[in-house]
Backbone bond lengths (Angstrom), bond angles and torsions (degrees), N, CA, C in turn:
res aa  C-N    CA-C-N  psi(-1)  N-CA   C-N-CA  omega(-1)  CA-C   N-CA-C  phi
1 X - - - 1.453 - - 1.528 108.04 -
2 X 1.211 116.28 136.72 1.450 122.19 -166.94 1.891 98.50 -83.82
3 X 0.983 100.62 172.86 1.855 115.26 -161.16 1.325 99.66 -75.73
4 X 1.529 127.39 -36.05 1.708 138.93 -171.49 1.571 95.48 -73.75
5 X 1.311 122.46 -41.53 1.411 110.87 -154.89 1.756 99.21 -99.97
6 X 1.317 114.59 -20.13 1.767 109.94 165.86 1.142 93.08 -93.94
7 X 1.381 149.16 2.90 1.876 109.51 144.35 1.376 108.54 -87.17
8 X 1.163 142.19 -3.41 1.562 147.02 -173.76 1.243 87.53 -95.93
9 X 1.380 152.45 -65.69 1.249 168.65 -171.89 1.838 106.06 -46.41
10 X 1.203 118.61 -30.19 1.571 135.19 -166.10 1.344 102.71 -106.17
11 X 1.573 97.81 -49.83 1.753 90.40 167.59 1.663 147.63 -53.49
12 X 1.341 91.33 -29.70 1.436 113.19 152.36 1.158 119.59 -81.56
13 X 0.987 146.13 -16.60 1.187 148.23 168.33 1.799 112.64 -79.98
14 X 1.020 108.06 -35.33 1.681 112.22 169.33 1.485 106.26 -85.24
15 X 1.539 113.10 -20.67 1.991 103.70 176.45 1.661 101.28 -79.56
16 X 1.829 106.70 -25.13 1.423 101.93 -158.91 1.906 99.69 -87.94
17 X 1.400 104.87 -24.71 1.867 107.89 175.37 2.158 106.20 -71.49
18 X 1.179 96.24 -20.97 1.729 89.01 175.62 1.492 114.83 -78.27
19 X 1.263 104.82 -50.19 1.362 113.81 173.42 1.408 121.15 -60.14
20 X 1.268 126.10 -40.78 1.297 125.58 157.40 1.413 129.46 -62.10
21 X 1.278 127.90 -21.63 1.480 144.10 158.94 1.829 105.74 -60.41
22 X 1.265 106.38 -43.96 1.453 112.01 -171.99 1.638 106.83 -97.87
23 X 0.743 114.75 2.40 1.530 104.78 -167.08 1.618 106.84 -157.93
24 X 1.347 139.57 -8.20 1.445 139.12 -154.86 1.423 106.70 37.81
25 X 1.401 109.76 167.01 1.490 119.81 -148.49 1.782 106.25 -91.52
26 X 1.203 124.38 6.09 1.311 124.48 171.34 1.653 122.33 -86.82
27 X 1.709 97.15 -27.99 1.863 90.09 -175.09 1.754 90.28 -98.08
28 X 1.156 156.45 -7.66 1.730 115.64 -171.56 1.698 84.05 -89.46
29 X 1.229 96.78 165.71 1.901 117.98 -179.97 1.560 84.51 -102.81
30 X 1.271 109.15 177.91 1.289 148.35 -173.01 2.173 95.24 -78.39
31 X 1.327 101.15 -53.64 1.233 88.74 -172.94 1.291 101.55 -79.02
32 X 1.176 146.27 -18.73 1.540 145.34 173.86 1.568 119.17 -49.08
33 X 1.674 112.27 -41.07 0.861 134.19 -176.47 1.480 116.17 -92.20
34 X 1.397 117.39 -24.56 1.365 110.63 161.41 1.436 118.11 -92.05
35 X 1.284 121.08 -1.90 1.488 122.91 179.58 1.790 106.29 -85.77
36 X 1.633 103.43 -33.54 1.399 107.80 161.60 1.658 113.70 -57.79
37 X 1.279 109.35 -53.68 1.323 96.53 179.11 1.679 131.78 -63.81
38 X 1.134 109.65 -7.12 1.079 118.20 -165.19 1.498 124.43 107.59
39 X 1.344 135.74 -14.65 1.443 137.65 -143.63 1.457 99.92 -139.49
40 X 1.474 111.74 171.24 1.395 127.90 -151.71 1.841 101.85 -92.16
41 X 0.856 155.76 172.73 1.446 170.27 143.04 1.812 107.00 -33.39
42 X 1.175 86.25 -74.82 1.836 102.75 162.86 1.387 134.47 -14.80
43 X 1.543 110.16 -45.98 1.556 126.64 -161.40 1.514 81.83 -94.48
44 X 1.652 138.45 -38.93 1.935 144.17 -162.27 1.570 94.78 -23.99
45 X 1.706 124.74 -49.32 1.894 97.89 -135.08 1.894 81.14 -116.03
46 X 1.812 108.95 24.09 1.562 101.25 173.53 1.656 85.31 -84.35
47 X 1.208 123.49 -6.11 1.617 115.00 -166.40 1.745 112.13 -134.15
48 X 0.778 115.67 -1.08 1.688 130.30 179.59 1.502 127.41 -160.09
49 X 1.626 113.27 123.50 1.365 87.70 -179.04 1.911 139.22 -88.95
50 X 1.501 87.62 16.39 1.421 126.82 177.05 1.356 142.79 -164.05
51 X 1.083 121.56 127.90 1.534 105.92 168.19 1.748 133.08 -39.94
52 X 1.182 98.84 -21.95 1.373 93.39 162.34 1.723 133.57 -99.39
53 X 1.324 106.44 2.41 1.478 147.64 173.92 2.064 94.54 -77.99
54 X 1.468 112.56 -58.98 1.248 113.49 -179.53 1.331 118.32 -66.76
55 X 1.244 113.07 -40.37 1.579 128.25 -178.11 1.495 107.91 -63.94
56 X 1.578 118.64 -44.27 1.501 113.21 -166.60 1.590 100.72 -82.24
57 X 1.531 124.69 -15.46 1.453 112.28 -177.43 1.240 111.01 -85.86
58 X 1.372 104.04 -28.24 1.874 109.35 174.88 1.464 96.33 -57.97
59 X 1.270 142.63 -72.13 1.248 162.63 -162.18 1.840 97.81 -46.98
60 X 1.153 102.03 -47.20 1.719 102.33 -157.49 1.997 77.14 -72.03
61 X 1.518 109.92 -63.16 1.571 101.96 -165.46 1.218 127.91 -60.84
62 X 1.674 114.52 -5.27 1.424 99.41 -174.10 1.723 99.93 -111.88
63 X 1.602 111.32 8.96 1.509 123.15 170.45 1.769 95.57 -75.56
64 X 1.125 103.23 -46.35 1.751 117.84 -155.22 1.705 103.12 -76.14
65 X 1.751 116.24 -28.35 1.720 115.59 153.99 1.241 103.83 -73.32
66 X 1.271 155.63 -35.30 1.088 146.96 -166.05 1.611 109.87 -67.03
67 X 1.562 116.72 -27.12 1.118 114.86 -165.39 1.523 109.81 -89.94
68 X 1.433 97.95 -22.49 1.650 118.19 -160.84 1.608 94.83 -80.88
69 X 0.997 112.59 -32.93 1.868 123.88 169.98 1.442 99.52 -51.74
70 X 1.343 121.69 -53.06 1.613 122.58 173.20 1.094 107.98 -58.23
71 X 1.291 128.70 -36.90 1.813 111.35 -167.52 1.532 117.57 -70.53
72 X 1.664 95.03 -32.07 1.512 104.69 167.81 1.919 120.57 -41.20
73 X 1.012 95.84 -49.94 1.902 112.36 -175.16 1.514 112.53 -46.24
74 X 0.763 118.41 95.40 1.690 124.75 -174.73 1.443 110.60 -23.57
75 X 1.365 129.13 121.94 1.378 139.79 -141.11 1.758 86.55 -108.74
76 X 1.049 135.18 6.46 1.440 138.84 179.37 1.473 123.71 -113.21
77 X 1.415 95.23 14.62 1.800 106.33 163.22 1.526 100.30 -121.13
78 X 1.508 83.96 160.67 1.303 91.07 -176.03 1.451 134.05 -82.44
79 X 1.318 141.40 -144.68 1.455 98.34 -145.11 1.831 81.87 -101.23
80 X 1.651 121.94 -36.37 1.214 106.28 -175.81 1.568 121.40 -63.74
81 X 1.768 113.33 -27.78 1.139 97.28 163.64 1.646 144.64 -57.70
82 X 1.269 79.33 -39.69 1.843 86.35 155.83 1.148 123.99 -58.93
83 X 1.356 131.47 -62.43 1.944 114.34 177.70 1.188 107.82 -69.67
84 X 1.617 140.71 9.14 1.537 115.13 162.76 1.849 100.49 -91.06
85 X 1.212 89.31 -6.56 1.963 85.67 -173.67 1.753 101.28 -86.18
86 X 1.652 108.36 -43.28 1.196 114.91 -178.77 1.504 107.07 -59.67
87 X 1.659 118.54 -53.31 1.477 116.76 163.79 1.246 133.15 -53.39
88 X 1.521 112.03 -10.28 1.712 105.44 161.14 1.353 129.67 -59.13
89 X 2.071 93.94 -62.75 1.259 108.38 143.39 1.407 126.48 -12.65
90 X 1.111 118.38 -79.51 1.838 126.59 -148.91 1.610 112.96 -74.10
91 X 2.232 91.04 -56.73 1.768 79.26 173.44 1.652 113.08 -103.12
92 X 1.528 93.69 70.45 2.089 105.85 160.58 0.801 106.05 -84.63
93 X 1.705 126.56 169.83 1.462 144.12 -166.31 2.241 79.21 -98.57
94 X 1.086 123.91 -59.78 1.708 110.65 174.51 1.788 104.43 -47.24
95 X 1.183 151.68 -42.83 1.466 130.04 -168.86 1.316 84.07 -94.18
96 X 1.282 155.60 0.48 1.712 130.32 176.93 1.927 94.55 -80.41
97 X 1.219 115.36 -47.48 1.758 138.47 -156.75 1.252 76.74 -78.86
98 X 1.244 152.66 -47.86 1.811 128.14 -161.98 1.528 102.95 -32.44
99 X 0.900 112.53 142.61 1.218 138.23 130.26 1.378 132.99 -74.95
100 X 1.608 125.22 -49.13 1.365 121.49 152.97 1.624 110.65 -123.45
101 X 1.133 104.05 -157.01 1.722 126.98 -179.27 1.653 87.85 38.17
102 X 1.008 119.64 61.50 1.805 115.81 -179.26 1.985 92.53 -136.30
103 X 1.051 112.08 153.06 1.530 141.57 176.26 1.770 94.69 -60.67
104 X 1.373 98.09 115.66 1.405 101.58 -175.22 1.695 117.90 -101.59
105 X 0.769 101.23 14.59 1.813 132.87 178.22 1.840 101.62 -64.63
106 X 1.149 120.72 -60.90 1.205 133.18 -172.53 1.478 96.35 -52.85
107 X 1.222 122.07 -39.58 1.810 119.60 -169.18 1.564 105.21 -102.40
108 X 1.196 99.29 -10.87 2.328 99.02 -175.03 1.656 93.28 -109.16
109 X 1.174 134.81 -2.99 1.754 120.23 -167.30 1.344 96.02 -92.59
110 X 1.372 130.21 -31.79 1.691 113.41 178.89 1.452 120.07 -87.21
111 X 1.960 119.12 8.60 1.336 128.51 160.41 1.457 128.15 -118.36
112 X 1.339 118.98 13.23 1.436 144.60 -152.34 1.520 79.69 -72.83
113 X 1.503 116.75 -64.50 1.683 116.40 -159.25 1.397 109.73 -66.32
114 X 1.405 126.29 -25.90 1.616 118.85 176.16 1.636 122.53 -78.11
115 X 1.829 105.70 -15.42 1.474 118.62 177.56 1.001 108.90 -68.94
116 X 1.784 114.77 167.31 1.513 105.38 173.07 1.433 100.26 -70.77
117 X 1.346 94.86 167.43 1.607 124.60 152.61 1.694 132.05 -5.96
118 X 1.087 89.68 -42.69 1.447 112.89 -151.92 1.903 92.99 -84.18
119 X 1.410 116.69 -49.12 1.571 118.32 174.16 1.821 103.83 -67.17
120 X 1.324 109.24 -37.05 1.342 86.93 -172.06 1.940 104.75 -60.23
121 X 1.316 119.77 -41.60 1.096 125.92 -170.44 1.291 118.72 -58.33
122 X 1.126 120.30 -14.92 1.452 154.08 -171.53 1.655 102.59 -73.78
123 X 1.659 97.02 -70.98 1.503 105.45 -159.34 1.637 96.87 -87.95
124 X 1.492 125.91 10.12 1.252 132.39 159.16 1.935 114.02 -63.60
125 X 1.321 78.34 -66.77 1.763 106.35 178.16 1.673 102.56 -51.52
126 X 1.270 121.41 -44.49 1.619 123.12 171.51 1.371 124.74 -72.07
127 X 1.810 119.75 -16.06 1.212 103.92 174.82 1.762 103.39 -99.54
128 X 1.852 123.03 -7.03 1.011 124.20 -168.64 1.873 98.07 -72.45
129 X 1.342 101.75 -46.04 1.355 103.96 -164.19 1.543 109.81 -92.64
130 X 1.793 117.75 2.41 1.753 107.49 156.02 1.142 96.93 -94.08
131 X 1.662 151.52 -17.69 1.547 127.74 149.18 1.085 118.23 -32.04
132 X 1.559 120.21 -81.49 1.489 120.26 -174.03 1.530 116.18 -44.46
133 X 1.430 119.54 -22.70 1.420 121.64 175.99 1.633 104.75 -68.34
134 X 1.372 111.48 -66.75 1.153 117.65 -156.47 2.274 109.31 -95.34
135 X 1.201 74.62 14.34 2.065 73.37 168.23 1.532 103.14 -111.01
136 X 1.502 108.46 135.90 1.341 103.42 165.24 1.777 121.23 -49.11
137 X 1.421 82.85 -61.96 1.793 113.56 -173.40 1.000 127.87 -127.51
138 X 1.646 123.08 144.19 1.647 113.03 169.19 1.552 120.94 -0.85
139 X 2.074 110.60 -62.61 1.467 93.97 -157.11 1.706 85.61 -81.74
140 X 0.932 153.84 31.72 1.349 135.71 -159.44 1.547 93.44 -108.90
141 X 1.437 118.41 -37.62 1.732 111.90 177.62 1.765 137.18 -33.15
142 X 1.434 85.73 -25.78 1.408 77.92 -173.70 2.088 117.64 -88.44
143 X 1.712 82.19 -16.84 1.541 81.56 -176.82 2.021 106.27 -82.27
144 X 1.304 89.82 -24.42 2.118 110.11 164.47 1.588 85.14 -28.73
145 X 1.555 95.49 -85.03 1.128 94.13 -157.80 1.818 145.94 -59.81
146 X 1.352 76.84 -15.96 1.881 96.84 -176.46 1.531 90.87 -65.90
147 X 1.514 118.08 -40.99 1.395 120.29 -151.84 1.799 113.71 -71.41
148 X 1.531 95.34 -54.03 1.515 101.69 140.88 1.682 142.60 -27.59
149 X 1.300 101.42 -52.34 1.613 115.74 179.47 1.792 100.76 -74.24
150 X 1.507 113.04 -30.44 1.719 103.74 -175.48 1.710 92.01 -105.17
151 X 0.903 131.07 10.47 1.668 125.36 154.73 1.114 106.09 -52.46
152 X 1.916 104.44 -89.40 1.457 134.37 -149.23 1.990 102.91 -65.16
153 X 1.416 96.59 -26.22 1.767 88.94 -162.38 1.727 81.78 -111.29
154 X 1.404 141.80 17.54 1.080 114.34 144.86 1.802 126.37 -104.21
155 X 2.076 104.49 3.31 0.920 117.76 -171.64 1.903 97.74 -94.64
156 X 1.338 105.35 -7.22 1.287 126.66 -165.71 1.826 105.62 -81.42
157 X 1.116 101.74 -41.99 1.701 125.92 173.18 1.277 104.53 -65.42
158 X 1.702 112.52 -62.01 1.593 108.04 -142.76 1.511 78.64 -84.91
159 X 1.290 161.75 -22.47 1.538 130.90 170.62 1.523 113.91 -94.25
160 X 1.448 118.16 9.40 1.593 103.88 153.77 1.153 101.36 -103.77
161 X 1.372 153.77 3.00 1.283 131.08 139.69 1.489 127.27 -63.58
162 X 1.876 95.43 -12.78 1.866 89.26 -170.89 1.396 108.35 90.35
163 X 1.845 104.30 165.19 1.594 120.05 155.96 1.746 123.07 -43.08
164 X 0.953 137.94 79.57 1.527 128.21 -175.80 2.085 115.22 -155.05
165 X 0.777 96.94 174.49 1.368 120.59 -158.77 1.725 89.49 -80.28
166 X 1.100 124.27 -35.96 1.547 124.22 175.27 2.226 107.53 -81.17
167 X 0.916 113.14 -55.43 1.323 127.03 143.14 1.824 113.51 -1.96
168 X 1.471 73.93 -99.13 1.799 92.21 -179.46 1.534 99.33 -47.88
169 X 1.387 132.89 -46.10 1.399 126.98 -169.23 1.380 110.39 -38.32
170 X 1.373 82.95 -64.91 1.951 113.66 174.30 1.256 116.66 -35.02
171 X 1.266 132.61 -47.63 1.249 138.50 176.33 1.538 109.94 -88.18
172 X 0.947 145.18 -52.73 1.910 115.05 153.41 0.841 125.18 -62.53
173 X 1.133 113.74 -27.33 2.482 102.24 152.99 1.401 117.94 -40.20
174 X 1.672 108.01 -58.15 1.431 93.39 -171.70 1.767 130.64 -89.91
175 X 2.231 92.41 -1.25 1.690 87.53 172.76 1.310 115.41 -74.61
176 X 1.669 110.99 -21.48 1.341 124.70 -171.23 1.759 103.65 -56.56
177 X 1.609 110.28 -54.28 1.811 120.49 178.37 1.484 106.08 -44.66
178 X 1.332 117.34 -27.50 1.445 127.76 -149.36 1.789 86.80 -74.60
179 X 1.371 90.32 -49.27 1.681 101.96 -138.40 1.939 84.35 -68.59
């Protein structure tokens, strides 16, 4: 692929990861997402052979930064210290307000089961491999995972309630469960 058409190719892909952060991947159209990017409808299937082809790569890449944010976290605590540090991070009043580079889980987990196949398998593969990130040990998985499940669906709350005083509650309620 020539250098013009993978930055045209990326660009949609960063109009199609915003829109999916803000909206999950069923309501922007094709032209929504190229009007974000800048570009016409026309140029869509020189770079995808579907809208749902665009949606699941946005989805797979902005699962796959999300994880790389974990690798950052000092790999020399242990495993709960890490998800109360990672949960500081995640449920803040700054990652609820993103607008982009934010965990797009909160807006795709209440349409995961009507998508094809292919996203559920996706956000399978993303919670297998933020376990192994975030468990110390064998027995440590299961609390991984609880910790995970009160992340995403308490980061899921505090931005459909919005900026507010009930909100913010919400989100030191659940780093506190974390910790």
């Amino acid at each position: 692929m020539n250098d013009k058409k993978a930055q045209t190719r990326e660009r949609i892909l960063q109009a199609a990861s915003a829109a999916l952060i803000q909206h999950g991947p069923a309501e922007p159209s094709v032209s929504e997402v190229m009007a974000a990017a800048g570009l016409t409808v026309g140029g869509f299937y020189a770079h995808f052979e579907s809208k749902d082809a665009l949606m699941l790569e946005a989805f797979k890449q902005l699962l796959a930064q999300r994880r790389a944010k974990i690798e950052e976290v000092d790999n020399e605590l242990d495993g709960e210290a890490r998800r109360a540090l990672i949960a500081a991070f995640y449920l803040s009043r700054k990652h609820r307000d993103a607008v982009d580079h934010a965990c797009p889980l909160p807006a795709v987990i209440g349409e995961i089961g009507s998508l094809p196949a292919c996203f559920r398998e996706a956000l399978n593969e993303h919670v297998e491999l933020m376990v192994a990130q975030l468990a110390a040990s064998p027995e440590d998985t299961d609390k991984a995972l609880a910790d995970i499940a009160l992340m995403i669906g308490g980061l899921a709350v505090a931005r459909a309630l919005g900026p507010g005083e009930l909100s913010d509650r919400l989100l030191r309620a659940a780093k506190s469960a974390v910790r």
